[in-house]
C-alpha positions in Angstrom: -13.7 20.2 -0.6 -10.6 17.9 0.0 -8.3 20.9 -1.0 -9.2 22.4 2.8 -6.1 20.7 3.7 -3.8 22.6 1.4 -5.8 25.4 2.0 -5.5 25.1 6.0 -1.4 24.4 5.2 -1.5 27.4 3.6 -3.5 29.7 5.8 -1.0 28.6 8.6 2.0 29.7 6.7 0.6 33.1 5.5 -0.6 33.5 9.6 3.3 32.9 10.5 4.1 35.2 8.1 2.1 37.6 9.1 3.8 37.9 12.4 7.0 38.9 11.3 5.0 42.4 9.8 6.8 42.1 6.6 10.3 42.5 7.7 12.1 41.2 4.9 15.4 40.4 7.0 12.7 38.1 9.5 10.9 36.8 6.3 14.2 35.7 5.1 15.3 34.1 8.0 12.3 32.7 9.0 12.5 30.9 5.4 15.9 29.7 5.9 14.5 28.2 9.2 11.7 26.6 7.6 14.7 24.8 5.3 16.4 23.8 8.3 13.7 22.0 9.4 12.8 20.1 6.1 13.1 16.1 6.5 16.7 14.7 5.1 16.8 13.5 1.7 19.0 10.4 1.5 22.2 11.1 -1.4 21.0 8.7 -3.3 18.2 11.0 -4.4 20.4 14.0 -5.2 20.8 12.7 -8.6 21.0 14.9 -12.1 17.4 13.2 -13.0 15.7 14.8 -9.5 17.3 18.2 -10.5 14.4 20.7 -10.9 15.2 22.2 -14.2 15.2 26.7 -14.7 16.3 26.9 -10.8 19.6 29.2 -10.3 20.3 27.1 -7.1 20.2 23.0 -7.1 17.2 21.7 -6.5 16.4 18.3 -6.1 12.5 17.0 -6.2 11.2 13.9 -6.3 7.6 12.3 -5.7 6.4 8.7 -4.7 2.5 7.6 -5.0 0.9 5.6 -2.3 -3.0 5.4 -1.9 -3.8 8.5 -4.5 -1.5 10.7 -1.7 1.6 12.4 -3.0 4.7 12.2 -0.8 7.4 14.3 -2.0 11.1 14.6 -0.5 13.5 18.1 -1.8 16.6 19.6 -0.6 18.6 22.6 -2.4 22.2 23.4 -2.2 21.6 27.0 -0.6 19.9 28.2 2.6 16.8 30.3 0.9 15.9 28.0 -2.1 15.9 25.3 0.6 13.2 27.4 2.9 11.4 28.0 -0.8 11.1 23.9 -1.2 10.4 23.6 2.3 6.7 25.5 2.2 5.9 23.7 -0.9 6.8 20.0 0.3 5.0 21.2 3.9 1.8 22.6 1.9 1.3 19.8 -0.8 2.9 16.5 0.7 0.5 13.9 1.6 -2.2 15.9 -1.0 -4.4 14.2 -3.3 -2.9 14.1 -6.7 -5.9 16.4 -7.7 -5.6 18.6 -5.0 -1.9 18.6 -5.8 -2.7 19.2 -9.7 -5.7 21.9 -9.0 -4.1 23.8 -6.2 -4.1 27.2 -6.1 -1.2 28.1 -4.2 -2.2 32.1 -3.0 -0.1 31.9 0.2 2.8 33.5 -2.5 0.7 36.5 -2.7 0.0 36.9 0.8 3.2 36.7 1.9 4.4 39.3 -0.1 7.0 36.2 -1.0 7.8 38.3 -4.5 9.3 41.5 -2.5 11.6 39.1 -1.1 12.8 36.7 -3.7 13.8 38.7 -6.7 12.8 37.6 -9.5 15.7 34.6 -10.2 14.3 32.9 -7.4 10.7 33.4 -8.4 10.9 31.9 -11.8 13.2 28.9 -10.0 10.0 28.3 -7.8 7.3 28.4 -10.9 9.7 25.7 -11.9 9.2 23.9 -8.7 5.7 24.9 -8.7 5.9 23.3 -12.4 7.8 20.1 -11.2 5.7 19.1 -8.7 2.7 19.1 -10.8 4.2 17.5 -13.5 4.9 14.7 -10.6 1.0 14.8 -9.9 0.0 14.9 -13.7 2.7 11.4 -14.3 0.9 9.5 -11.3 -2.6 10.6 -12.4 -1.9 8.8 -16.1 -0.3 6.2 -14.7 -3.3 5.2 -12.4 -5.9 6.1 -14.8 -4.2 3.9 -16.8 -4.0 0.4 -14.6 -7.3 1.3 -13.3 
């Protein structure tokens, strides 16, 4: 039930997606856009540790706890990886860590995001995809485990 949120994140994106009629040269830019817009992440995070491992591009992830919410900050070294980060961080940040860990993110699909990635970039997301709930999965333990 809580998961409407991720869901409603998501059903936004696919909606402004959907607008651009699957023009791959809009989706694209639209992306990059979507990078430009994603919240600075101070240098002192761009460390080898953040680095999201099985990306072709550097990505940087990392994930603070506060309240059972997840808050993560990412940036990448190119333009369309960046974009790539930038729906996941929009659609998951500020998630409960079991929405985080159970989501099912279908806005991919809908977007047709695989005719426009190649397949590089797709298995450098799944890592991302990976990452982030690897974040969710550390808090989870480390909660259950002061509780």
């Amino acid at each position: 039930m809580a998961d409407n949120t991720i869901n409603a994140k998501q059903d936004e994106i696919i909606g402004q997606f959907s607008m651009l009629d699957g023009d791959m040269e809009m989706m694209i830019g639209y992306l990059i856009e979507l990078g430009e817009k994603l919240p600075e992440m101070p240098e002192s995070l761009k460390t080898e540790d953040n680095i999201v491992k099985g990306c072709q591009s550097k990505v940087w992830l990392t994930a603070d706890e506060n309240e059972g919410k997840l808050h993560f900050q990412a940036d990448s070294n190119t333009a369309i990886t960046k974009g790539l980060v930038s729906l996941l961080v929009s659609i998951l940040n500020n998630g409960r860590i079991d929405d985080v860990l159970n989501a099912d993110l279908y806005f991919v699909h809908k977007i047709g995001m695989n005719r426009f990635i190649g397949t590089q970039r797709s298995n450098g997301f799944l890592s991302m995809i990976k990452q982030i709930k690897m974040y969710a999965l550390a808090y989870k333990t480390k909660l259950e485990n002061e509780a």
